[in-house]
C-alpha positions in Angstrom: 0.0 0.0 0.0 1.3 3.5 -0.9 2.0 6.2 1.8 -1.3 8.4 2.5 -0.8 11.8 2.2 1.2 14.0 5.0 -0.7 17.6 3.9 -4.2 18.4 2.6 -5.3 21.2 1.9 -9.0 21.1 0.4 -11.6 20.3 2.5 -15.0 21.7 2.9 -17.8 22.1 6.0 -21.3 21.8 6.4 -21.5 25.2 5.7 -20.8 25.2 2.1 -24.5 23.3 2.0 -23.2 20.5 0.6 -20.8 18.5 2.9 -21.2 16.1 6.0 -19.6 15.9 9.2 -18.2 18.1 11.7 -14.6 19.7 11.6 -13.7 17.6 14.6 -14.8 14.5 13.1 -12.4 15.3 10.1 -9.5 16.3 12.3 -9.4 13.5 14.3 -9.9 11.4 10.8 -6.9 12.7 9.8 -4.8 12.5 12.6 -5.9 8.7 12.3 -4.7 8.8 9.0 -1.0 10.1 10.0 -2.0 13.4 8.3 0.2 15.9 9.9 -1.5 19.1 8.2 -4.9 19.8 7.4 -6.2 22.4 5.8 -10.2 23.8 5.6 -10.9 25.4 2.2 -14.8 25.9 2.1 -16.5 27.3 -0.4 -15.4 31.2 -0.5 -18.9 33.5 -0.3 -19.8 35.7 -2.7 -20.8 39.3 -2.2 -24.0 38.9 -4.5 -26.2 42.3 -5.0 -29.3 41.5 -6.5 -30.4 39.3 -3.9 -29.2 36.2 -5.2 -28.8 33.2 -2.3 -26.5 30.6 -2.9 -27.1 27.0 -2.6 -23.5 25.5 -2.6 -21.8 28.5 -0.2 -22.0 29.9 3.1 -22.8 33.7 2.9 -20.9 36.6 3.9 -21.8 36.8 7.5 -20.8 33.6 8.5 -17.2 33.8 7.3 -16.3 34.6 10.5 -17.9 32.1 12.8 -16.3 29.6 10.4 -12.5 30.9 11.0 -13.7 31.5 14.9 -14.5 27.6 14.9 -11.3 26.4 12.9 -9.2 28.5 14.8 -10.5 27.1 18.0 -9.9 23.2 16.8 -6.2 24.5 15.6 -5.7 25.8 19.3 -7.0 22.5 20.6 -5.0 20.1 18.5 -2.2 21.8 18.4 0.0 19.3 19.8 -1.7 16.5 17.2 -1.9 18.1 13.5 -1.0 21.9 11.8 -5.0 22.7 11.1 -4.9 25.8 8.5 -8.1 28.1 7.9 -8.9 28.5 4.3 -10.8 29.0 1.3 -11.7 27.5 -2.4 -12.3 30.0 -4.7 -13.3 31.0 -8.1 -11.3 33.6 -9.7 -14.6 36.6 -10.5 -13.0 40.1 -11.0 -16.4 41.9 -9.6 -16.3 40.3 -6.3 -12.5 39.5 -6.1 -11.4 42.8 -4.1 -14.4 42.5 -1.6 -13.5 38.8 -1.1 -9.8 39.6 -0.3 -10.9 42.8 2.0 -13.0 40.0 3.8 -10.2 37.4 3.9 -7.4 39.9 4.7 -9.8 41.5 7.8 -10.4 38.0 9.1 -6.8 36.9 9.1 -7.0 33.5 7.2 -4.5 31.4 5.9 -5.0 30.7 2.3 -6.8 30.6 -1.1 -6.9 27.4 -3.3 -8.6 28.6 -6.7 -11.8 25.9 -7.7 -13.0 27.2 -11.0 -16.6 26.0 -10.9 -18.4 29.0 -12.5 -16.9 31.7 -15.0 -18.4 35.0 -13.8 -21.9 34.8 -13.0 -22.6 31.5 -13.9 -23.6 30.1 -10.4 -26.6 32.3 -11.3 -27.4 31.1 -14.2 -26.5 27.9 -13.4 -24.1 27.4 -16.2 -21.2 25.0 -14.5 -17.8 24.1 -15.8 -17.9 20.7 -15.3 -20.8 20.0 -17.6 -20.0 18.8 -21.2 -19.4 21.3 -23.7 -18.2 21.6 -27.6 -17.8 25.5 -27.0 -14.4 26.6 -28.0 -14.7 29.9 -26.9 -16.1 29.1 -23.2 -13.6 26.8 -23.0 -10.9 29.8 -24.3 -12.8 31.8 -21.2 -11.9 29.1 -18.6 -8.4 29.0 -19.5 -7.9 32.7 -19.7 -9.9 33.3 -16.6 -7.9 30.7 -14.2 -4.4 32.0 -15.9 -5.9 35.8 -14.9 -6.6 34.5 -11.2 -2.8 32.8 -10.9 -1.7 36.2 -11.9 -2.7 38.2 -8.9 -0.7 36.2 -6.6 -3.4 35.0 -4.3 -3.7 31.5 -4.6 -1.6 28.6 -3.3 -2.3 26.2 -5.8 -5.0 25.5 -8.5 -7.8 22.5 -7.4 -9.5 20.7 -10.1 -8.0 22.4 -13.0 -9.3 19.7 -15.5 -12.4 20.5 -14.5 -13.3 22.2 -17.8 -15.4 18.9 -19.5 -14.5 19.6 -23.1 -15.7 17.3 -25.8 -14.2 18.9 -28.7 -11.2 17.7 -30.6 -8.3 16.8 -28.9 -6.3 19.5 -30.6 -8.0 22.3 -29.2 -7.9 20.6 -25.5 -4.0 20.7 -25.8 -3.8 23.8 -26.8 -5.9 25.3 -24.2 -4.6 23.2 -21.3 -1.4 23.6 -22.7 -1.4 27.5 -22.3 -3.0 26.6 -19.0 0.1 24.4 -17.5 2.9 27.1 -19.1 1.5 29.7 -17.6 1.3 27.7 -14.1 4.5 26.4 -14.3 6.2 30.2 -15.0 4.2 31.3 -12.1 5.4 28.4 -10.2 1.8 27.5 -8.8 0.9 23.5 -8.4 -1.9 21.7 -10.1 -4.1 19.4 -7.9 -4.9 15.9 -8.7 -8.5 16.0 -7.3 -8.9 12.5 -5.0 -12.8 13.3 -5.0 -12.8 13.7 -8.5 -11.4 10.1 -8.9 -13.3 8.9 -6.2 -16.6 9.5 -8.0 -15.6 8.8 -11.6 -15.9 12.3 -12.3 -14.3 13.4 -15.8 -11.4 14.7 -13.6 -8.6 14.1 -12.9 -8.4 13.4 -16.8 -5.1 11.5 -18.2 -5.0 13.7 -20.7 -4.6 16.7 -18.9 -1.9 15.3 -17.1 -0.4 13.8 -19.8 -0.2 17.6 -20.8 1.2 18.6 -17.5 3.6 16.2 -17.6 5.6 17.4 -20.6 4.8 20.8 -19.1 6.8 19.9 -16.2 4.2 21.4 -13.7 4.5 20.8 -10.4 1.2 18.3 -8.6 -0.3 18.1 -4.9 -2.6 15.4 -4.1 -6.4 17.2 -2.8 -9.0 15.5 -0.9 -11.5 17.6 -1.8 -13.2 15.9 1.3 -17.0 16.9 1.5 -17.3 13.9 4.3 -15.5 11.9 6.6 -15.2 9.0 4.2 -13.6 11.2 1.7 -10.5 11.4 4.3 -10.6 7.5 4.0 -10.6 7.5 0.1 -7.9 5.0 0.1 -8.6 3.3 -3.3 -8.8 6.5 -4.9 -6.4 8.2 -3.4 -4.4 4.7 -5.0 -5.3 5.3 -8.4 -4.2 9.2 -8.5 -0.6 7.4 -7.0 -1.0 5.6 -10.4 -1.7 8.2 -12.3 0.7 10.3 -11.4 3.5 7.7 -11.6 2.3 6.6 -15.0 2.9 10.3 -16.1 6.3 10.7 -14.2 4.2 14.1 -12.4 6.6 16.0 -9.4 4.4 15.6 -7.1 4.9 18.1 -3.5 4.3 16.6 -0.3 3.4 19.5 1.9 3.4 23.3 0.7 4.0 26.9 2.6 1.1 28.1 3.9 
């Protein structure tokens, strides 16, 4: 059996309206595990204006009971596990400033960037995941993910074969190609979703890492744990091993938070 993972990074609460569990039940998972850090990236709120309500995010006003609550479990475990407070975000110009006044005034630790929705499609319910011919949304994916490595903010980039393109195969390495230079110049690692793997989602896609492999980009294994079995994703966490050896992929063990 290959070694679990020593860091993780993505991992969501019940806030985000869509996960399972409570924090201490995935802490003390992970310390089970031999997980040394552990990092809570829940879905980042949006500062909507038009009275939109979220289904798959906490709102603005309970950012701060949610780094109150990790920051109390981080106190209390000290002596067990690092615990990090976090977010996963999508890169959206019109809210970005507001969410990084919010993050900087509440002191926490990182950003992971989760591309699920180019600008307002969480409205409109348009998600990047879902199958698509579109070369030009697909162009808009690339361009926006390579404009949110830019500013600096994020540690690394989850799920970046999100983007469920059913095009030619052509137009997928060229726009993941551009995708992978521009992260490995900016020297920001690519995640190899374990969720994603775990559920036979079209990521992580062999393809793509097929791509970032010639790239040369750097890879860090995600949970993406909505639940406490996701912690325990053994098999799948096996098969990302494989994939990643298969592809020769650098993969970092831990990263500066």
């Amino acid at each position: 059996m290959v070694e679990f993972v020593k860091a993780n990074y993505h991992a969501h609460t019940v806030r985000c309206q869509h996960a399972y569990g409570t924090e201490r039940e995935f802490i003390e998972a992970a310390i089970d595990l031999g997980i040394e850090e552990f990092g809570f990236s829940d879905h980042i709120p949006c500062p909507y204006k038009d009275g939109f309500v979220s289904g798959i995010r906490m709102k603005m006003e309970q950012a701060e009971e949610y780094r109150d609550c990790i920051r109390r479990l981080e106190e209390e475990y000290r002596s067990q596990i690092r615990i990090y407070a976090g977010f996963e975000a999508e890169y959206i110009p019109r809210f970005f400033d507001e969410q990084m006044k919010m993050f900087d005034d509440l002191g926490f630790d990182y950003l992971i960037m989760g591309q699920h929705f180019l600008d307002l499609g969480e409205v409109d319910g348009k998600y990047t995941g879902a199958p698509t011919r579109d070369e030009a949304y697909f162009k808009s994916y690339v361009d926006t993910v390579i404009e949110g490595m830019k500013t600096g903010a994020f540690l690394y980039v989850a799920h970046p074969d999100i983007l469920n393109y059913q095009g030619e195969d052509q137009v997928y390495e060229e726009q993941m190609g551009r995708l992978c230079r521009a992260a490995k110049q900016m020297n920001i690692p690519l995640e190899i979703n374990v969720l994603g793997m775990d559920g036979n989602r079209q990521y992580p896609s062999r393809r793509f890492w097929n791509i970032a492999s010639h790239v040369g980009n750097d890879a860090i294994y995600g949970l993406d744990a909505h639940a406490v079995e996701h912690i325990r994703a053994f098999d799948a966490y096996e098969r990302c091993v494989q994939l990643a050896e298969q592809n020769h992929l650098h993969i970092l063990e831990r990263l500066e938070v």
